[in-house]
N, C-alpha and C positions, 0 to 999 in steps of 0.2 A: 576765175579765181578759185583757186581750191578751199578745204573744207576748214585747214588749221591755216591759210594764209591770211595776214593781215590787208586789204588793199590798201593802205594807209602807210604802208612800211615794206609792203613784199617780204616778212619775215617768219617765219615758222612758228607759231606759238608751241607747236609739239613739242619742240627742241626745249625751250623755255620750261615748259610744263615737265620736261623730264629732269632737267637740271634740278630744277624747284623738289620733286619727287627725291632725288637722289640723296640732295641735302636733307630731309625732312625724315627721308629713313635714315643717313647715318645719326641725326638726333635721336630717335628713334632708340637705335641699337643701345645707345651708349645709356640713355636714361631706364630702358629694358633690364641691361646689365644691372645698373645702380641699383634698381628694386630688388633683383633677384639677389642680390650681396646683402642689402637687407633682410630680405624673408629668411635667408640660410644660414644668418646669425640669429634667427628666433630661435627657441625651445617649439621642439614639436606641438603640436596644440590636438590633444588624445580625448580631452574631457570636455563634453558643452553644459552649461547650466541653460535646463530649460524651467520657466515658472506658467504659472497658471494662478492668477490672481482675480477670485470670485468675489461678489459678496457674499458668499458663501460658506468659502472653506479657501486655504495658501497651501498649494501644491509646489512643491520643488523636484525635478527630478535632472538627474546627471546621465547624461545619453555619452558612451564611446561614440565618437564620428565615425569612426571605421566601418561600424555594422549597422549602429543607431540602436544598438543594446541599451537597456537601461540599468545602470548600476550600481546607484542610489536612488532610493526617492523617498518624501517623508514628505507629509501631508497635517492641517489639522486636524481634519475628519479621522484619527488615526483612535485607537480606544483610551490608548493613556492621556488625550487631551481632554477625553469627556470630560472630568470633573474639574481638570486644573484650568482650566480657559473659561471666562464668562463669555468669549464671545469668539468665533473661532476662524474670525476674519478682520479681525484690525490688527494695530502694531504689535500688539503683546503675541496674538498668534502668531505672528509673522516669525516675530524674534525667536518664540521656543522654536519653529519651525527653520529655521535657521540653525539655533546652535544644535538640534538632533540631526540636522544634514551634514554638519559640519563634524559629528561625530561617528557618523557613519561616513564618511570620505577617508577620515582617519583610521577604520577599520578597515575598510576596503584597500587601502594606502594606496590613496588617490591625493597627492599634495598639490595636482595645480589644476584648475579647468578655466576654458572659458567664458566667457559673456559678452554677448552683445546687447548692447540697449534696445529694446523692440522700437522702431522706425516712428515718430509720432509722437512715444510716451517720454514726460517725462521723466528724472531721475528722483523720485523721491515718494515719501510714502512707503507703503508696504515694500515696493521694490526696493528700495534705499536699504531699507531696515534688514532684508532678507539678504542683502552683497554684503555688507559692511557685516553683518553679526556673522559671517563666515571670515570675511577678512580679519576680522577679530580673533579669530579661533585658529589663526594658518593657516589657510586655505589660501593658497595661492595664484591670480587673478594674470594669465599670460595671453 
């Protein structure tokens, strides 16, 4: 008995396994297509929000994907926070650190970036605070 013969049947499981194959990539193809009609009605996605969230200091900075340039960034640690933040890492920093990102994206004329949630964290808190007060301001989230 050979190696794809059944002794039960005398039938070729290769055959079988290829049909099976055959149909599984024309699924395949057709669901491939379907994504990629999807992605090619997005908007380019040019801008990424990356944060850095210490007990420390709330770092935001806007990287081009293309080169990994950074474009914008705005920080608490920054000197005009010294005296107006009692504290330069909870929500209140988070938020000025926010709308000065969000106004330097507007100088820059930068209207849309992306974000992805870091894998793990939740949505809330300082991060919350830091999306939503640019969402607030136009900044457009694609």
């Amino acid at each position: 008995v050979g190696l794809h013969e059944s002794r039960t049947f005398g039938v070729s499981f290769g055959a079988h396994l290829e049909h099976i194959s055959e149909k599984a990539s024309g699924c395949r193809k057709s669901r491939d297509a379907a994504a990629m009609s999807r992605v090619s009605k997005l908007p380019p996605r040019l801008y990424s929000l990356k944060l850095l969230l210490t007990n420390k200091f709330c770092t935001v900075n806007v990287v081009r994907i293309a080169d990994g340039q950074v474009v914008a960034a705005a920080s608490s640690a920054e000197e005009q926070f010294k005296d107006v933040l009692k504290s330069k890492s909870d929500m209140a920093a988070a938020s000025k650190v926010g709308e000065l990102m969000a106004t330097r994206l507007k100088e820059a004329n930068i209207p849309a970036i992306t974000f992805k949630k870091p894998v793990g964290k939740p949505f809330h808190g300082k991060l919350a605070c830091i999306v939503n007060t640019l969402r607030e301001h136009g900044i457009v989230y694609n």
